[in-house]
N, C-alpha and C positions, 0 to 999 in steps of 0.2 A: 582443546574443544572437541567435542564426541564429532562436529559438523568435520574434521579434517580426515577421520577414521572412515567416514561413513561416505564420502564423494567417493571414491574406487567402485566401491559396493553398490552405488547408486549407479552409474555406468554400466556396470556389468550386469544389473537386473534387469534395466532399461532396455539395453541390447536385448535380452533373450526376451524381454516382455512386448518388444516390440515386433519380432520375428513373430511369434505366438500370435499377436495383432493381427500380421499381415496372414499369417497361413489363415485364419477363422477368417479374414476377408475374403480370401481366394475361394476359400470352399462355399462359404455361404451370400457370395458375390452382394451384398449388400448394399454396395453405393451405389445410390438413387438416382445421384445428384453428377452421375457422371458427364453428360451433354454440358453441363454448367461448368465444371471445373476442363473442359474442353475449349470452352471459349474464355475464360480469365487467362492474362500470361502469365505466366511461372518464371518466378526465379530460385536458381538452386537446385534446381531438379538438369540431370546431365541430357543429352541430349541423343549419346550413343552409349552403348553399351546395352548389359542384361540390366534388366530390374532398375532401373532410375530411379522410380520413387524411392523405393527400400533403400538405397544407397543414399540418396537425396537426405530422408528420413534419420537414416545412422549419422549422417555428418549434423544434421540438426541438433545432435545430443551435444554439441559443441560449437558449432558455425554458427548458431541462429542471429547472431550479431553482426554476421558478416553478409548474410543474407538479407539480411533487411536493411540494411544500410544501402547496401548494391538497390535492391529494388526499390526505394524510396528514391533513392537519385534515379532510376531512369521511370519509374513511370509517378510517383505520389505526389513530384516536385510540379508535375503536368496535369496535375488532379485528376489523375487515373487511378482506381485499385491494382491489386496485384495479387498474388495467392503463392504461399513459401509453406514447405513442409513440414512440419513438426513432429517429433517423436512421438506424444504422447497425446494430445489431441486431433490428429489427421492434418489437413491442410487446411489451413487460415487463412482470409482476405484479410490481409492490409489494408486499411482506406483511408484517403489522404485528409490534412486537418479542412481541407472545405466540407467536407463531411460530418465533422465531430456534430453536429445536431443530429444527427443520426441518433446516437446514445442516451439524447433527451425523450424518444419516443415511447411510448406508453410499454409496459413491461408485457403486453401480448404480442406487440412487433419486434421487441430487442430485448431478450431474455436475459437479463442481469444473473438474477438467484440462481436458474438453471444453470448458468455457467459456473458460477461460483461452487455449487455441488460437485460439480464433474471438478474441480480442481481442488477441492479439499478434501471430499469424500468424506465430507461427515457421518453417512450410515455408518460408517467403518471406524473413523478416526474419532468418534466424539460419540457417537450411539444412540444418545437421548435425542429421540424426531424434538421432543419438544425445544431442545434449546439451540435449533436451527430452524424451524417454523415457524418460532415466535422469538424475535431476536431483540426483546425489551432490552439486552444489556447495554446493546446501541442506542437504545432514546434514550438510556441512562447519559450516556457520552453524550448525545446530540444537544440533550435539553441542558445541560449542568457542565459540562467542559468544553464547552462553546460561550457561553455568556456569562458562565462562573469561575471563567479558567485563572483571572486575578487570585480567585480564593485562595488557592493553592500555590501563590508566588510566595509567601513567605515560609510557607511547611517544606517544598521543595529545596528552597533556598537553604535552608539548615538542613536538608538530609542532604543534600552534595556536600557542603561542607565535612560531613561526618563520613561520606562514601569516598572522598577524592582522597580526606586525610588516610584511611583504613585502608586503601586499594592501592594509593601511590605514594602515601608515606607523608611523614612531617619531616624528615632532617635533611635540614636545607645544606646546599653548601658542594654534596655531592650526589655524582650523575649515578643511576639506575635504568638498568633494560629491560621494559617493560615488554607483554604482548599489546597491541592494540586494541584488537577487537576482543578479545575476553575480556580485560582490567575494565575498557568502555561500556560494556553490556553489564559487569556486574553494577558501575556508578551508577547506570540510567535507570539495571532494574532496584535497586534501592528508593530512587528518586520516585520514580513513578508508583512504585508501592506503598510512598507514603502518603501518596495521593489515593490510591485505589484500596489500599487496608489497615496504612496509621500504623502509629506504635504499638508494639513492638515487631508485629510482623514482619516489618519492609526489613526489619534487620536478621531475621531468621535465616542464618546462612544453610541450612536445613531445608527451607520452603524455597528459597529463592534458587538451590541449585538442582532440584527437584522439578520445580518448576520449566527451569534451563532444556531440562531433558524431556519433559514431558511436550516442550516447544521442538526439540529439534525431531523427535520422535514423530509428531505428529506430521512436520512439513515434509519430511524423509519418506514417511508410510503415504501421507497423499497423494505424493511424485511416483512412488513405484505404481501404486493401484491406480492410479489415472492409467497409466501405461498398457495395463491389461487391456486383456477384450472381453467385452460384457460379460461374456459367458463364465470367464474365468473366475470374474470378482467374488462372487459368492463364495468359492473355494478356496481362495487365499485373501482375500480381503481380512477378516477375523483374525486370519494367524500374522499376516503383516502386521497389522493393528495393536496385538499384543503390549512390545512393549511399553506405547502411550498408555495403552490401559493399567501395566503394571506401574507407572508414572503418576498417573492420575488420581490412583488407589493411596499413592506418598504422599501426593500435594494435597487431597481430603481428610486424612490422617490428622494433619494439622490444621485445616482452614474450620472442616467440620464442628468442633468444638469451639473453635473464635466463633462463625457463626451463629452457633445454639445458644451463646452470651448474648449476640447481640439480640437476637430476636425477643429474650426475655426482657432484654432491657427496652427494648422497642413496645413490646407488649404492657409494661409497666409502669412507662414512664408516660407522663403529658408531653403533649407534641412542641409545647415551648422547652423542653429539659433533654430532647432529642439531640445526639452529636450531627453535627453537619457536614459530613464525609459522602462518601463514593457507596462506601458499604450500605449508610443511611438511607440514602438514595437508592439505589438496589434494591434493599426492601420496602420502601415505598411504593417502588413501582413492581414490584413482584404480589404486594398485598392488591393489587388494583385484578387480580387473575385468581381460578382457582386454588383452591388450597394445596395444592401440587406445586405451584409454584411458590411455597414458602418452605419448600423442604429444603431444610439444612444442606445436603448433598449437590442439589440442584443449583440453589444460589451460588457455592463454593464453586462449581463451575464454569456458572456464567463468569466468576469474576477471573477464575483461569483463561477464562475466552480471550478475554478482553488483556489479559494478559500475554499471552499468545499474539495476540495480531498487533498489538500495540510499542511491547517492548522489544521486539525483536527486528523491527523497521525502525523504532528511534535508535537502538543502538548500534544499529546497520548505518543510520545517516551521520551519527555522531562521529565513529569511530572512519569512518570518509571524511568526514568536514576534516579532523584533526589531520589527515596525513593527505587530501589538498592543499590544505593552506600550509603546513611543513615542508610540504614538496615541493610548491611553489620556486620557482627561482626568485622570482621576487617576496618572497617571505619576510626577511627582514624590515623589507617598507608595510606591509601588510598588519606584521604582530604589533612594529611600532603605531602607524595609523588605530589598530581596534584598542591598544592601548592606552593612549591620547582620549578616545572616546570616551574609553569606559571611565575612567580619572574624571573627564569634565562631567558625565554622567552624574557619578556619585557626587561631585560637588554640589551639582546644581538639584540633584533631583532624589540625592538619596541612594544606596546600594542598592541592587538590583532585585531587593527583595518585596520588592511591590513589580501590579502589573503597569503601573506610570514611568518606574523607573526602567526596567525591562522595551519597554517600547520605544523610549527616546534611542536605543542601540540600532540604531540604524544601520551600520557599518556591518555589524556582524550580523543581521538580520541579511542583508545583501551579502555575508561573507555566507548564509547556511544554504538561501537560496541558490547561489553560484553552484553548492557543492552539491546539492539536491538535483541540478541542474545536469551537471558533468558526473554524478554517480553516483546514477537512478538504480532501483532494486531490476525494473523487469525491462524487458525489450518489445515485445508485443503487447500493449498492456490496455486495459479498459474493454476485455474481451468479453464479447455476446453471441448469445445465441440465437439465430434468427427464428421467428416464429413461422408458427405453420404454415402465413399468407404468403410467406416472403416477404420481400423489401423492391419497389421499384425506384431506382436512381434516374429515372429517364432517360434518354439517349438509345430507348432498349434495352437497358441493364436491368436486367431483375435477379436478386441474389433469393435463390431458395429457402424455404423452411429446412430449419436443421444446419444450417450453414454458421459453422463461429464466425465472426469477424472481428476485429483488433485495431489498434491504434500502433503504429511507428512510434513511440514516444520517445524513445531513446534517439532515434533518427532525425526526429524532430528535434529534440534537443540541440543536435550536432548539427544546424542547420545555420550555414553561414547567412542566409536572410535573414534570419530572426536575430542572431547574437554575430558578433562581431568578432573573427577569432576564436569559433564556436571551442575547440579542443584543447584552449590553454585556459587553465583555471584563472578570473580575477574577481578576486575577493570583493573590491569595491563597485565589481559592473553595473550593478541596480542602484547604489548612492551615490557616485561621482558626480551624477549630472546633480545634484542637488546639493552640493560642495558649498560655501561661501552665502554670507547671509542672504541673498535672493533667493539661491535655491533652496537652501534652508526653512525659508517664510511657506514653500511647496513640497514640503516634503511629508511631513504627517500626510497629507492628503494624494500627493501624487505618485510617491515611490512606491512601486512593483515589492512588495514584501512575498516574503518566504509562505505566506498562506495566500495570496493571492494566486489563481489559476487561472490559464489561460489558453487561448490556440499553441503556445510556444512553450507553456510550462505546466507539466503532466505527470508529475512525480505524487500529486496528492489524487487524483483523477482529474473528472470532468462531469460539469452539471449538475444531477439529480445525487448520481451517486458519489460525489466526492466526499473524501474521508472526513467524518464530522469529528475527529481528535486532533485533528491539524494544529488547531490556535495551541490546546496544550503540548503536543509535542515540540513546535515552535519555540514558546516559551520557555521547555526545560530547556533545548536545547543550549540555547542563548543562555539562560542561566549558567549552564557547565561548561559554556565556553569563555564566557565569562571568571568565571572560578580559576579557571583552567590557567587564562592570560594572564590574571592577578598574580596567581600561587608559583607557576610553572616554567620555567625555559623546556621546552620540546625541542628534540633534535630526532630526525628519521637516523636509524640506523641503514646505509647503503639507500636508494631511490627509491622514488614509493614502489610499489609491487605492479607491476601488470592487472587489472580485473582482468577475474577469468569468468566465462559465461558456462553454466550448464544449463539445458534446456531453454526455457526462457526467463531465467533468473540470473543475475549477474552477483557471482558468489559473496559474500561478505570477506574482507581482509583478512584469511584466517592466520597467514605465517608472517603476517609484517609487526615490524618491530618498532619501538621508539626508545629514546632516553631521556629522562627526564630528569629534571634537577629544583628543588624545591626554593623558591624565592622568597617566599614571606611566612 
């Protein structure tokens, strides 16, 4: 994977970019907001020595998990904030979950989008203002894989079939070393493509690993250029940028002409003889805009977008679920329990190729949840920027305009109040209590499911902006674990791997291995 080449490099840019940072701070002493970050306590920053924060800041290219953990135990558990340093965005308040309504406030008090620019750097990374200004790809998703996510249980359901065959093989009998996280991202991006551009595309081993790199390019080039200091970005933002661009030029290559079919046939046809896809959709709602937004070019990259942020966190969660539950010491009760299920499943309601059948899997809906739960992408996450009024907390707390602030999610997670034996994975923690026909009779209605979000479960967000692709990544997920449990004996090669954190993302599994062996 280009991602195992490219962390070194990312470190070592980091470092200098962050030096660069601090010297353009020194000279042109630009924090405003100093008196404020005076009165928050700090954790992570040393307490003797030269240069603390700087020092503070280089260990955050790596510690920021250990940092937040510490500081959530001694001030968030007291519903206190806290403020920890960060490489590439300055110093962050942490605020504890009595807070999270915070996040719900109007986007001139808690600046969502401005945050999210500074962290992707789409002038650079993506180019066109319009397809970050006006983000219709998302009410594509909001309105139609939320309430239509059933649609797509039986298209899915047969392209993992054909991705799990192609990726992990059909000869049953004997064992194979697979990678985990590459062979997973190819199944999901298959999956999900058949959802997002149909036949034949999703199977374009051309577009789909094109795509791969035009993804890892982009997350790689946002992380360094966040990094800079303002001044710098204009002058290497562009050149960083490059290779997504040389990426994106591959993946239109091909999408460009799929879409110039569709649009004709869209244009042609009566609205009853219309395909009813992702792509459809897309231009329905792109024709509601100027004529700009029906360029062929345009559309092909919204649908990268949405490829981009979509497929790269499900097969981040998939390829975690698989080597949780593998690693499991109790595994063997585990695969036999979701097994049992899925058997009375299909008895009773059918293969998992409906969204009826898919949802009776309770087991492993509580087995994706747990792993969502114990091995979340970010550590700081659900971060804003405070507006120009500030924010007052009462108590005399007032956090300034211009100030990020975050959520502990990860810390929360690991939080023995909320979860019980917070650090050991258990696949049935959200179905047990709903075991045996009582609980049973409360379970559709009461059980904590894997899209459900909470004070305690913050892997998808919180509130306003919580991911509206949840329900469908949910449901493939379960589908190919599903597949997975049927088709598969899974054996971890040696214990699952350590996560490793850089910045504030908790790496994807790039050198873990498994062996698998074909059952049916």
């Amino acid at each position: 994977m280009a991602w195992t080449a490219h962390v070194p490099l990312l470190l070592c840019l980091v470092v200098v970019c962050f030096c660069a940072r601090k010297l353009y701070r020194r000279i042109t002493d630009a924090d405003r907001n100093d008196a404020f970050w005076a009165s928050v306590p700090t954790v992570g920053v040393p307490t003797t020595g030269l240069l603390p924060w700087t020092r503070a800041a280089l260990y955050a290219i790596t510690g920021t998990s250990r940092t937040a953990l510490e500081g959530y135990g001694r001030f968030c558990k007291n519903n206190n904030l806290f403020a920890l340093p960060s490489t590439g965005a300055g110093a962050v308040v942490a605020i504890p979950p009595s807070l999270l309504s915070l996040l719900n406030r109007s986007e001139s008090q808690v600046r969502a989008f401005d945050c999210q620019i500074e962290n992707i750097q789409p002038h650079y990374m993506i180019g066109d203002r319009g397809l970050y200004e006006n983000i219709l790809h998302f009410e594509v998703v909001r309105k139609h894989m939320t309430k239509d996510v059933g649609y797509f249980a039986a298209s899915t359901a047969e392209e993992l079939h054909v991705a799990f065959s192609d990726v992990w093989g059909t000869k049953t009998g004997e064992w194979t070393e697979i990678p985990v996280f590459d062979t997973c991202a190819r199944i999901i991006a298959r999956a999900s493509n058949r959802a997002f551009l149909g036949l034949p595309l999703c199977r374009d081993e051309t577009l789909l690993e094109q795509t791969r790199l035009y993804a890892n390019a982009v997350y790689l080039g946002s992380a360094i250029i966040t990094a800079l200091p303002q001044a710098m970005r204009p002058l290497l933002g562009h050149l960083i940028a490059l290779p997504a661009k040389r990426y994106l030029a591959k993946c239109q290559e091909i999408l460009v002409p799929f879409i110039q079919d569709r649009l004709k046939l869209w244009r042609e046809r009566k609205a009853s003889e219309q395909p009813n896809d992702a792509v459809q959709w897309m231009i329905e709602r792109c024709s509601k805009f100027d004529a700009g937004e029906m360029e062929p070019t345009r559309i092909a990259q919204r649908l990268l977008i949405l490829n981009l942020v979509s497929i790269f966190t499900t097969a981040y969660a998939f390829a975690n679920c698989v080597l949780d539950l593998y690693g499991s010491e109790h595994r063997d009760d585990f695969v036999a329990g979701l097994r049992a299920e899925y058997y009375s499943v299909v008895q009773n309601h059918g293969a998992p190729t409906t969204k009826a059948a898919v949802d009776r899997l309770y087991r492993l809906d509580s087995t994706v949840r747990e792993s969502l739960r114990l091995s979340a992408f970010g550590i700081i996450t659900l971060q804003r920027i405070v507006g120009d009024s500030g924010l007052d907390l009462g108590d005399g707390i007032h956090i300034p305009g211009g100030v990020r602030i975050g959520i502990p999610s990860q810390a929360i997670h690991f939080d023995a109040s909320y979860h019980e034996n917070p650090l050991a994975f258990d696949a049935f923690r959200f179905s047990r209590p709903f075991e045996g026909p009582e609980g049973q009779r409360r379970q559709s209605s009461d059980q904590r499911l894997s899209v459900n979000i909470d004070e305690s479960f913050l892997t998808y967000g919180y509130g306003k902006h919580a991911c509206p692709g949840r329900w469908f990544a949910s449901q493939l997920m379960k589908q190919a674990l599903a597949y997975m449990l049927h088709h598969y004996d899974v054996e971890l090669v040696g214990k699952r791997p350590e996560k490793k954190a850089v910045l504030n993302m908790i790496l994807p599994p790039l050198d873990a291995r498994i062996r698998i062996r074909r059952r049916t």
